[in-house]
C-alpha positions, 0 to 999 in steps of 0.5 A, spaced: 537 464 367 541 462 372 546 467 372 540 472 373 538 469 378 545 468 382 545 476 380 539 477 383 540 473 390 546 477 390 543 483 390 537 481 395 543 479 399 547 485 399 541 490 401 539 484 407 546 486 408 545 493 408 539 494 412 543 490 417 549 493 418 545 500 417 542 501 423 549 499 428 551 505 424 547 509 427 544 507 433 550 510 437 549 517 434 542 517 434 541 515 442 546 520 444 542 526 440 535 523 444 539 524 450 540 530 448 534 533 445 530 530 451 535 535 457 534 540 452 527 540 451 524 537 459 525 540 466 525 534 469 529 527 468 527 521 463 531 514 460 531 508 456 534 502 457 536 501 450 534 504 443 534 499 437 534 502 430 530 498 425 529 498 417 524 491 417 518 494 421 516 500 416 520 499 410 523 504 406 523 508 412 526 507 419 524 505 426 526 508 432 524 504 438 526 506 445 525 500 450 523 501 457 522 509 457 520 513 462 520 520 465 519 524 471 518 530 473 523 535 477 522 539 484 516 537 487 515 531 482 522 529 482 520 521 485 513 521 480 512 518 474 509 521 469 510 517 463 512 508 463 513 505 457 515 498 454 516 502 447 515 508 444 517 508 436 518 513 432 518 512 424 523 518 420 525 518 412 530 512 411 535 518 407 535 522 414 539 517 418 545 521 413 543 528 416 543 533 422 535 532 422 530 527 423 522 527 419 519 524 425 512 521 420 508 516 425 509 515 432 507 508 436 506 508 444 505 500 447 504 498 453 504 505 457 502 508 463 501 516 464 500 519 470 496 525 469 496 529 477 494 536 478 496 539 485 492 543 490 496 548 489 494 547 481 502 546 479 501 539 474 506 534 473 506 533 466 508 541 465 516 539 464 517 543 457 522 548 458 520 555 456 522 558 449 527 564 449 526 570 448 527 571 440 523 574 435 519 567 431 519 562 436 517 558 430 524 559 429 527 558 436 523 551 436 526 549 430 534 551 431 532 547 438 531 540 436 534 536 430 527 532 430 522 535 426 514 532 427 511 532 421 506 526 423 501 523 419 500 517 424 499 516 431 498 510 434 497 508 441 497 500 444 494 498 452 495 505 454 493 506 462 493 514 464 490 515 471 488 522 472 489 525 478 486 533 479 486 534 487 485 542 486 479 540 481 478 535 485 476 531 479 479 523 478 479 519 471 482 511 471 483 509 463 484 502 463 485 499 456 486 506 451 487 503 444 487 508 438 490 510 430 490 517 429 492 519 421 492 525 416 498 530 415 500 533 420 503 538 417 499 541 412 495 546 413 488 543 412 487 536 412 483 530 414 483 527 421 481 520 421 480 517 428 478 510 431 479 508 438 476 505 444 476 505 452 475 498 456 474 501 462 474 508 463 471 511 470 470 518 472 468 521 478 467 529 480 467 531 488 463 525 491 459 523 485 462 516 480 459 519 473 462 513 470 463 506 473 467 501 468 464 505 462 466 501 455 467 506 450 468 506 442 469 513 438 470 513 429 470 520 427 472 523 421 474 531 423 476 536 418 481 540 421 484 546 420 490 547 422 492 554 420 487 556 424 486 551 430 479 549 428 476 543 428 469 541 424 466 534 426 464 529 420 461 523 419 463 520 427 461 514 432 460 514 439 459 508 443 459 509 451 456 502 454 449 500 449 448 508 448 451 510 441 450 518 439 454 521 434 456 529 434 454 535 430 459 542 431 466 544 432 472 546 436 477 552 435 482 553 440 484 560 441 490 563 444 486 563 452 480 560 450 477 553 446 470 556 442 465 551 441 458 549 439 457 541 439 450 538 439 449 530 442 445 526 437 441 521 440 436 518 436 437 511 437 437 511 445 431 509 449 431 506 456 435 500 456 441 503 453 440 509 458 440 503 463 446 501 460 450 506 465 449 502 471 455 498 471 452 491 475 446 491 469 450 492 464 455 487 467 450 482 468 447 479 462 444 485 459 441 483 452 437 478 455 434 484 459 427 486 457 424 493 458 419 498 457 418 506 457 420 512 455 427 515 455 431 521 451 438 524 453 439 530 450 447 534 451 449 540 448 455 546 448 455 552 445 461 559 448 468 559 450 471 555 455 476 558 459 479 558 466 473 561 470 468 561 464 463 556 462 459 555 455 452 554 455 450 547 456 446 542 457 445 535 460 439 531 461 436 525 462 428 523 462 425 516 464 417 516 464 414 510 467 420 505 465 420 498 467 426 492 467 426 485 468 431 479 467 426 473 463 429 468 469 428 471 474 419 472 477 419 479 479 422 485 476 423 494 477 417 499 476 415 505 476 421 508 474 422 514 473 427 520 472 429 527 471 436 528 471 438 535 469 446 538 469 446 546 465 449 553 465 446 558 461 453 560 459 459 565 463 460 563 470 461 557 474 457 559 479 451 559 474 452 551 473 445 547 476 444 540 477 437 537 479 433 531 480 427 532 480 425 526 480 429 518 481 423 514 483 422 507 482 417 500 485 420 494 488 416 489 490 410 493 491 415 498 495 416 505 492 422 509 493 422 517 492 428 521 491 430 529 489 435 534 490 438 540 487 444 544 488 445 551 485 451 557 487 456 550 487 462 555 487 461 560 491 456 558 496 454 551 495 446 551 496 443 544 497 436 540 498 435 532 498 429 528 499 429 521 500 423 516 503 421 508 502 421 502 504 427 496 500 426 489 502 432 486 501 430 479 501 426 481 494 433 484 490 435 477 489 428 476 485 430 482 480 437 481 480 441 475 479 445 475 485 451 469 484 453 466 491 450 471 495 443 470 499 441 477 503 435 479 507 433 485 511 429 491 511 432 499 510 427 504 512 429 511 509 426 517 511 431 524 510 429 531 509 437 535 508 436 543 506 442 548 507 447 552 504 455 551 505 456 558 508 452 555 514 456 549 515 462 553 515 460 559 520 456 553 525 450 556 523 445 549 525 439 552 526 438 555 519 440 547 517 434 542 515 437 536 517 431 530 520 429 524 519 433 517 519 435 511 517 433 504 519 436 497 519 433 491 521 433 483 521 438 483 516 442 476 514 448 477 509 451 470 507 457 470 501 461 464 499 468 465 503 465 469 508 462 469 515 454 470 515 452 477 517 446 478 522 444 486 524 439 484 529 437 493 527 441 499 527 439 505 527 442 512 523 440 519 525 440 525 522 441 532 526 445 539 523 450 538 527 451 530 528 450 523 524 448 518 530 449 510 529 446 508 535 441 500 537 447 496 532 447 489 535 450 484 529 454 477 530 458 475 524 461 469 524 461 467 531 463 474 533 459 479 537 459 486 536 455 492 539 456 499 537 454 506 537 458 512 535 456 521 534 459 522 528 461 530 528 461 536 522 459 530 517 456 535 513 463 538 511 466 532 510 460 530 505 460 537 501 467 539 502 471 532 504 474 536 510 475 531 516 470 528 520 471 527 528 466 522 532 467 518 538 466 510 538 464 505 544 465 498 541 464 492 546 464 484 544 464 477 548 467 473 543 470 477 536 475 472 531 479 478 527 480 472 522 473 472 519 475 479 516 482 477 513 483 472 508 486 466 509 493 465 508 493 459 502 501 457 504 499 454 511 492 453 511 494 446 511 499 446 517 494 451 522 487 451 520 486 458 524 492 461 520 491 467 516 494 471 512 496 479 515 496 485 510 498 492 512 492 497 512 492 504 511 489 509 516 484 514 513 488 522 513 480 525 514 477 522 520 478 523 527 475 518 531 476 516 540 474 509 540 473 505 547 473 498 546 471 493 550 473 487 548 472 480 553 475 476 548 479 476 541 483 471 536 487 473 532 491 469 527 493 464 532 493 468 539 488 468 542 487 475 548 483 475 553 479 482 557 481 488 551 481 494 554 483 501 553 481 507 547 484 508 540 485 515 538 485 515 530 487 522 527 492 524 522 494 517 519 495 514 526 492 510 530 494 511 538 493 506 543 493 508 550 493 504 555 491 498 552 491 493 555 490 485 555 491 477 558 495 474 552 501 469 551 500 466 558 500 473 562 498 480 561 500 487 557 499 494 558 501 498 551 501 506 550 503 505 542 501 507 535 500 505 528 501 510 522 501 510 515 502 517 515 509 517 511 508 510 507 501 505 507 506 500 505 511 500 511 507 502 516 510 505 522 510 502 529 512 504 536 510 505 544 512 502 550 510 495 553 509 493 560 509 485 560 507 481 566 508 473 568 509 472 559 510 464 558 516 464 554 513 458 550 507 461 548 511 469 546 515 464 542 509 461 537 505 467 537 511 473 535 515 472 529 520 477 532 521 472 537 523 467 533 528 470 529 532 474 534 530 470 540 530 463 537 532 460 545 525 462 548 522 455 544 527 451 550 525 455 556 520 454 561 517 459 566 515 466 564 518 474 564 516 480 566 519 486 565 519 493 560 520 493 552 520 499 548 520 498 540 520 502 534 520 499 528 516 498 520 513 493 518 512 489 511 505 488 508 504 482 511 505 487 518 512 483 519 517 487 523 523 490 517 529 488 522 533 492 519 529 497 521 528 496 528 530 499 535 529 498 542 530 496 549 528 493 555 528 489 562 526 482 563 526 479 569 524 471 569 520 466 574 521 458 574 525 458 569 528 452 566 531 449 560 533 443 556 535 442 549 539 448 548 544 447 544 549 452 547 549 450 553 549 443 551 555 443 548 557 447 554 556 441 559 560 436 554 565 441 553 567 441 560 564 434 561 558 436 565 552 433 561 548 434 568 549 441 565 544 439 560 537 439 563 537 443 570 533 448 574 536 455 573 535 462 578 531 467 575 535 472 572 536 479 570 537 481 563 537 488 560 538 488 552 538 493 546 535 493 539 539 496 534 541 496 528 539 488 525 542 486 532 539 483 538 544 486 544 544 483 551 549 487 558 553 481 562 547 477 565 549 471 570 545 464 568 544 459 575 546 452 573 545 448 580 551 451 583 555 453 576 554 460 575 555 463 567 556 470 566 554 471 559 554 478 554 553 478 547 548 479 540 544 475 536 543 477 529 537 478 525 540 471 520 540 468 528 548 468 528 551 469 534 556 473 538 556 472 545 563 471 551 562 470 557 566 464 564 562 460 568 564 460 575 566 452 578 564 450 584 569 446 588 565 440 587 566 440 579 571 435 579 578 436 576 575 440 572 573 444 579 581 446 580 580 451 576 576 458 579 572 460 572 572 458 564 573 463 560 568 461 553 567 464 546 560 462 542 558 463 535 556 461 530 548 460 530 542 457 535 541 451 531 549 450 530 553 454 536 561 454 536 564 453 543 571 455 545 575 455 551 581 460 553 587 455 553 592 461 555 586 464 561 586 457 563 593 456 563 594 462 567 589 458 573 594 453 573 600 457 573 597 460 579 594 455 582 602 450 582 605 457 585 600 457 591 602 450 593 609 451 592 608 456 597 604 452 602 610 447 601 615 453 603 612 455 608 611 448 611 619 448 611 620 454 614 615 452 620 610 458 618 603 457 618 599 456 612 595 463 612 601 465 614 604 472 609 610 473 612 615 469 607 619 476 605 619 478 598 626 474 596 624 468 598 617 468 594 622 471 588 627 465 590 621 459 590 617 462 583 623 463 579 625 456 582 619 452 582 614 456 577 617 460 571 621 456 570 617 449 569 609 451 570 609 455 564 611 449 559 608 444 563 601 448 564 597 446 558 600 439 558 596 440 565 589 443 562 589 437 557 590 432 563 584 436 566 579 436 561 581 430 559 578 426 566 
């Protein structure tokens, strides 16, 4: 028994052994044939970071996992992701590990997002298979060009996202959440599919209109396939879309250019409340406890070919008669609804496609609304009518809905009459244009946690052919004031054909706290209480807008401008500001600049001229972070500046300057300057043993600099110390090291030190710990000198000459130089600095 036992440990052990090592075996081979096969297969580029071959997972078969896969695209799609993938796993017969070929039977993708994007011009990313050649079977061909053979008989998908982005359809889909199992032999030629998946949010919108908000979705089917002949006949299935459950009657063949179909929607069990499922706050916000009445039916069917510009015949429709709802805690509820929603195409053309709603009605409160509207010919010319007309009394929605920390009050008045065709847009064709009516906005308060109340004492919304007009708006939020009204042109276009609108905008305030529509920044909340944090914001590309503004006063995180003035230009992802001006950081600006997005929403783009005018060196230091990281001294001056600055530069995120990436220029002249505390000067005036130095009034200075290259550069500046004079010229970095040389010239009441003309001066290191450094050998040089003037006045006495006197010849002077100075003041003269310095 124990022998048996020992055998069969043995034998446990040398299998465990072999599972091991047989995955090591291959795995080199096996990741260079991947390779392989995927340039062989795609136009584009794709990789892993590793491929791990394991005979645990799926025993007796083998699994091979490719972890962190992704593939792109190539040409105009090279730098866009089509697929990310934490794994994809695919499962072979254990024995093909020992051949040139693999049977691949089941594949797992996890943790994936797929990037689904169709250009304007209809070229779409995830068209990367790299066309067959020319021969005969391209069964045959495909085969001779990979040594991987599908033969599925699963298909498994975990957390996978796909966003799909069709730009020349101009139709978006978001699925977040896609979890599936797919299994039948794919290999066959008739088998069973069996399918069970679900969609935590999926939403999809069509032009300008969300069909599907957050939708949660759940699918089980059961489908007869027919490979051979690409039909698919639909059996026993399940589908869930919110609380509306249907299941499907037909079939789908696919044809070589068209997909044939007849599919009918089976909906017996949905009534109103399931129908009301599809709005997603309702359904979000304690849907079983919501009660109903009325009648309700949905109904869809399709039935013809579907191809490029062909259609099958189909139809939508969603009736609702004389339907109520309300919550059981809440005292009021919606009546009086009622809906007739229908979208059809009788079969062939798009342009034969009709969506009506004929009507949306509801009663709030005793209030009605009314609503309807038509489309027909959306391909060709797009014909078009709306009506709308009621009274909704905000104050009364927190009675029918749960509002959680929300309290709303107002009236909207709504009276609109919109009848037209998309031919007489494009030719400005106005007068054929039914256009009338208004909307209007009175006594509205707004108040949410975290946020300023909103108060709009009225605002008016007019409707013409050609313009939209917002006119009599006056709102207070927070304590900011705001006064606005705007002409919004060719709004038409923009709705039905999102082309670009162009308006012009005159906004005034006496007091408007921009910190009350950002978020507060949690980091230092604490240290300043007005401090928020800045996030970059995208400029919209279709619109086109002048803006006038008028502002008396205007905080921003902690700076505070006075007297705003100037006009906006907003058009192409870019914000121009021309003649902008303001009273701010103790004095005045006048900018002509801009803020763009246009290349990255990321990193935007600023850059502009900048007249400044009497700017308090304190004040500029505490409200502009690049002052402090490339100008650190501004926090130990007093007085101001004026002068010219032009800047170009990308901000981060948090609309901080990317210094790496900034250049600029400028002139600055300063007015009662003065300085203490600085560490550079400080060490200064202990180098030479002047500590008066320290604390003294300066001349007002010139300075000139550049901005490039991470590097603050600064021409030869003179600084005035009472009667020193320091000539310095230098750059200081971004990690606020500095470079800088410069003399300071001695007046004669310097002391000993004062028998030297200038000192020559290195500084480095960084503002907070400055290095110093004195030329020795420069001021030996003055030593030097000065001792050959006095053995010359010397001379010149023994010779009877007068002092000012040049007459002494050249042999002489060459006699008394070689005698009295080369020889001896060279090697006497840094003994002499020492001596000086040390006094």
């Amino acid at each position: 028994m124990k022998k048996s036992l020992k055998i069969t440990g043995i034998v446990l052990a040398v299998l465990l052994a072999i599972m091991i090592i047989i995955p090591f075996a291959f795995q080199g081979k096996i990741k260079d044939l991947v390779k392989s096969e995927g340039n062989k297969m795609i136009n584009g580029s794709f990789d892993f970071a590793s491929l791990n071959i394991s005979l645990f997972k799926n025993f007796p078969k083998a699994s091979i996992s490719l972890k962190d896969f992704w593939i792109k695209g190539a040409n105009e799609f090279e730098n866009d992701t089509l697929i990310q993938a934490k794994e994809l796993t695919g499962v072979i017969d254990l024995f093909s590990l020992f051949g040139d070929e693999y049977d691949i039977t089941k594949v797992e993708l996890k943790d994936t997002q797929l990037n689904a994007l169709v250009l304007p011009d209809g070229k779409a990313n995830w068209d990367i298979m790299k066309e067959e050649e020319d021969l005969d079977d391209k069964k045959e061909a495909m085969e001779e060009a990979s040594s991987f053979n599908i033969q599925l008989k699963q298909l498994i998908f975990k957390n996978v996202n796909i966003i799909y982005d069709d730009r020349e359809g101009d139709q978006w889909a978001n699925i977040h959440n896609f979890n599936a199992t797919a299994s039948g032999n794919l290999a066959a030629d008739v088998t069973t599919l069996k399918f069970k998946g679900d969609i935590e949010h999926l939403s999809y919108r069509m032009g300008n209109l969300m069909v599907l908000n957050n939708a949660n979705i759940e699918a089980q089917m059961d489908i007869d396939a027919d490979l051979e002949n690409n039909k698919f006949t639909l059996k026993d299935n399940k589908i869930r879309l919110n609380a509306i459950e249907a299941d499907l009657d037909g079939w789908i063949a696919l044809l070589d250019d068209a997909t044939d179909m007849d599919i009918k929607l089976n909906t017996n069990k949905v009534g109103f409340k399931e129908i009301l499922s599809l709005v997603p706050a309702i359904y979000a916000t304690d849907f079983k406890k919501l009660k109903t009445e009325g009648e309700a039916s949905l109904t869809a069917f399709a039935k013809g070919k579907l191809a490029d510009t062909i259609l099958p015949n189909f139809e939508a429709e969603i009736k609702v008669d004389n339907a109520q709802f309300q919550y059981p805690a809440l005292p009021a509820g919606v009546d009086q609804i009622n809906v007739h929603a229908i979208i059809k195409n009788p079969g062939g053309n798009a342009d034969l496609t009709e969506i009506a709603i004929q009507p949306f009605s509801f009663r709030m409160a005793g209030n009605p609304f009314h609503l309807t509207a038509n489309i027909k010919t959306p391909m060709s010319d797009p014909a078009f009518s709306a009506k709308a007309k009621g009274t909704i009394d905000l104050g009364v929605i927190e009675q029918v809905y749960p509002l959680d920390d929300m309290n709303l009050n107002g009236i909207i008045n709504a009276d609109l009459d919109l009848t037209g065709k998309m031919s007489y847009i494009d030719n400005e064709q106005y007068d054929k244009i039914l256009a009338s009516g208004n909307i209007k906005l009175s006594d509205m308060k707004l108040m949410l946690t975290d946020m300023p109340e909103v108060n709009i004492d009225r605002s008016t919304l007019t409707f013409t052919p050609k313009h939209l007009i917002l006119s009599e708006t006056t709102a207070l939020i927070g304590k900011s004031d705001i006064t606005l009204d705007s002409r919004l042109e060719n709004y038409l276009s923009y709705i039905f054909k999102n082309e670009k609108i162009t308006g012009s905008v005159n906004l005034r305030s006496n007091h408007l706290n921009l910190n009350d529509f950002i978020a507060p920044d949690e980091n230092t909340a604490s240290q300043e209480e007005d401090s928020v944090s800045l996030e970059a914001f995208d400029v919209p590309e279709n619109i086109n807008f002048t803006m006038t503004a008028n502002l008396k006063e205007v905080l921003l995180n902690t700076m505070k401008f006075n007297n705003v003035q100037g006009n906006l230009r907003i058009n192409n992802q870019k914000i121009d500001m021309n003649n902008l001006s303001l009273n701010g950081m103790g004095g005045s600006i006048v900018m002509n600049a801009y803020y763009s997005t246009a290349i990255s929403s990321t990193t935007p783009k600023v850059a502009g001229n900048f007249n400044l005018k009497d700017l308090s060196f304190t004040e500029t230091y505490q409200a502009l972070d690049m002052v402090k990281q490339l100008a650190p001294v501004f926090d130990k001056l007093k007085g101001s500046f004026s002068g010219e600055l032009k800047l170009e530069t990308l901000l981060n995120e948090e609309l901080s300057p990317m210094f790496e990436s900034t250049q600029g220029k400028g002139k600055l002249t300063t007015r009662n300057l003065s300085l203490s505390d600085v560490d550079v000067i400080d060490q200064i005036a202990t180098a030479i043993k002047k500590p008066e130095l320290k604390n003294m009034q300066a001349k007002d200075l010139d300075l000139a600099f550049e901005i490039e290259n991470g590097r603050l550069s600064t021409e030869p500046f003179d600084v005035k110390l009472g009667d020193y004079v320091m000539n310095l010229s230098g750059s200081t970095g971004l990690d606020q090291t500095i470079d800088y040389s410069g003399k300071i010239k001695l007046p004669a009441t310097a002391g000993k030190i004062g028998d030297f003309t200038t000192l020559d001066l290195k500084i480095g290191g960084t503002f907070q710990s400055p290095s110093i450094g004195i030329d020795a050998e420069s001021m030996a040089k003055q030593a030097v000198d000065k001792l050959a003037d006095k053995a010359k006045d010397k001379l010149s006495e023994k010779l009877g000459l007068n002092k000012d006197s040049t007459q002494v010849n050249d042999s002489t002077k060459t006699e008394v130089e070689d005698a009295s100075i080369e020889e001896k003041a060279t090697e006497k003269a840094f003994d002499f600095l020492k001596k000086k310095l040390k006094k």
